[in-house]
N, C-alpha and C positions, 0 to 999 in steps of 0.2 A: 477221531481215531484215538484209541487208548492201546498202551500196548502194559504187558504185565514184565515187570524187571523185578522179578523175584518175589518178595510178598510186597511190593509197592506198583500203583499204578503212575503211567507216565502219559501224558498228554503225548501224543505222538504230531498231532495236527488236526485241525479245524476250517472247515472250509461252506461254502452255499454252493448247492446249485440251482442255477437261476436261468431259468428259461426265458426266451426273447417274450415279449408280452404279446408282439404284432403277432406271431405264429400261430394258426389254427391249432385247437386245442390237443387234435391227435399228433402234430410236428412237437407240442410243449411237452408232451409226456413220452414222445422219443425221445427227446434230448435227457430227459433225466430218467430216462431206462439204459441210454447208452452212458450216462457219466456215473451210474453206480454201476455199471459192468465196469465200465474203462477202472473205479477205485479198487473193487473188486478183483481186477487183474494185475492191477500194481501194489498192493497190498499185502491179498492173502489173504484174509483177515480169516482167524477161526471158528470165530463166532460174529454176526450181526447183531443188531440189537435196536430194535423198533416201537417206539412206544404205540402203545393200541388208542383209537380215536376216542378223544372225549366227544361228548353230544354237546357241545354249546347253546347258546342260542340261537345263531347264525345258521339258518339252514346253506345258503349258498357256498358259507366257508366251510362246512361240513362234505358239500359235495364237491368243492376243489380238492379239500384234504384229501376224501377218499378213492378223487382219479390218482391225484399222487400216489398214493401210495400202493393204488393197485400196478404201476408202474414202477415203482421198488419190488412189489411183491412180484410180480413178472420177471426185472432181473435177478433175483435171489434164484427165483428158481430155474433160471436157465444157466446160474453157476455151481447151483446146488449147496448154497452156503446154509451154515447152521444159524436158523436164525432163533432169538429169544424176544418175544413179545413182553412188554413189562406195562403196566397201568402209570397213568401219572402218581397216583398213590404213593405205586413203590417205589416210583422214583425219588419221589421225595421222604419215603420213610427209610429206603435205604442211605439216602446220600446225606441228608440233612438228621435223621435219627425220628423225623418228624413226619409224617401223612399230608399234614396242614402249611407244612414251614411255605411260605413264601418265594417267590423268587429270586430277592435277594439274600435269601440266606442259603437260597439249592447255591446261587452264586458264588458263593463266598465260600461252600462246603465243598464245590468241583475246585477252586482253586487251590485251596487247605490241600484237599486228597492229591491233587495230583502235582504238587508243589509249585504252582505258578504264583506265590506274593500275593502281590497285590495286582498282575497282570489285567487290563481293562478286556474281559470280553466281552463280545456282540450275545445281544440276549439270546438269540438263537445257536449261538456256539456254544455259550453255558448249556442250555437244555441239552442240544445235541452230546455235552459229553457227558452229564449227569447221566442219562438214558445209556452210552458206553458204560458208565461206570457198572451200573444199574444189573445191565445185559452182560457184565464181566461176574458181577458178584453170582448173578443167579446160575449162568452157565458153568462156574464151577465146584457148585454145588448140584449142578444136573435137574436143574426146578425150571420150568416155563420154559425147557426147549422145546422145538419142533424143528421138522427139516420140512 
């Protein structure tokens, strides 16, 4: 969660949702269709921001990813959030200056940007606000919305 304090961004909070593993697969993607409505409702947020699937090699982790996230995309749209689709790309050519930069340097460039030091985040927190930041910059400049 990124929130905008003027022309600076502020880390607002980071968090996982993490489905039970034992639970059939349609119980796993309730639960994380109901805990992005449940942030969505305590939140507000004006805009979303989701980065769009790479094709790895991994076909299996590809079709996990994509129940996931048809389970986000489900609760967006039953709150009717703005949401901004970003490529890993931009994420990394907006946050780090770079297309290519690495992940310790998106790392180090979410921390910079949103004044956390030298704060230790979970690799998945980093991306997750790189992708905010990302979804902040494009949304207000009006580029890669959709509702």
């Amino acid at each position: 969660m990124v929130e905008v304090a003027g022309a600076r961004l502020v880390a607002a909070g980071w968090g996982r949702l993490s489905p039970h593993r034992e639970l059939p697969l349609p119980e796993r993607l309730r639960e994380i269709a109901e805990g992005v409505e449940a942030l969505l409702d305590r939140y507000l947020p004006d805009v979303v921001a989701l980065e769009r699937v790479f094709h790895g090699a991994n076909t299996r982790s590809l079709i996990v990813l994509a129940e996931a996230r048809g389970a986000l995309l489900a609760a967006l749209g039953r709150r009717a959030a703005l949401l901004v689709e970003v490529s890993p790309t931009t994420v990394k050519s907006t946050v780090a200056g770079d297309g290519r930069a690495d992940k310790a340097r998106v790392a180090r460039m979410v921390r910079t940007q949103l004044g956390l030091g030298n704060a230790e985040l979970p690799a998945d927190a980093s991306d997750a606000l790189a992708v905010a930041i990302t979804g902040g910059h494009l949304a207000r400049r009006g580029l890669s919305a959709t509702r």
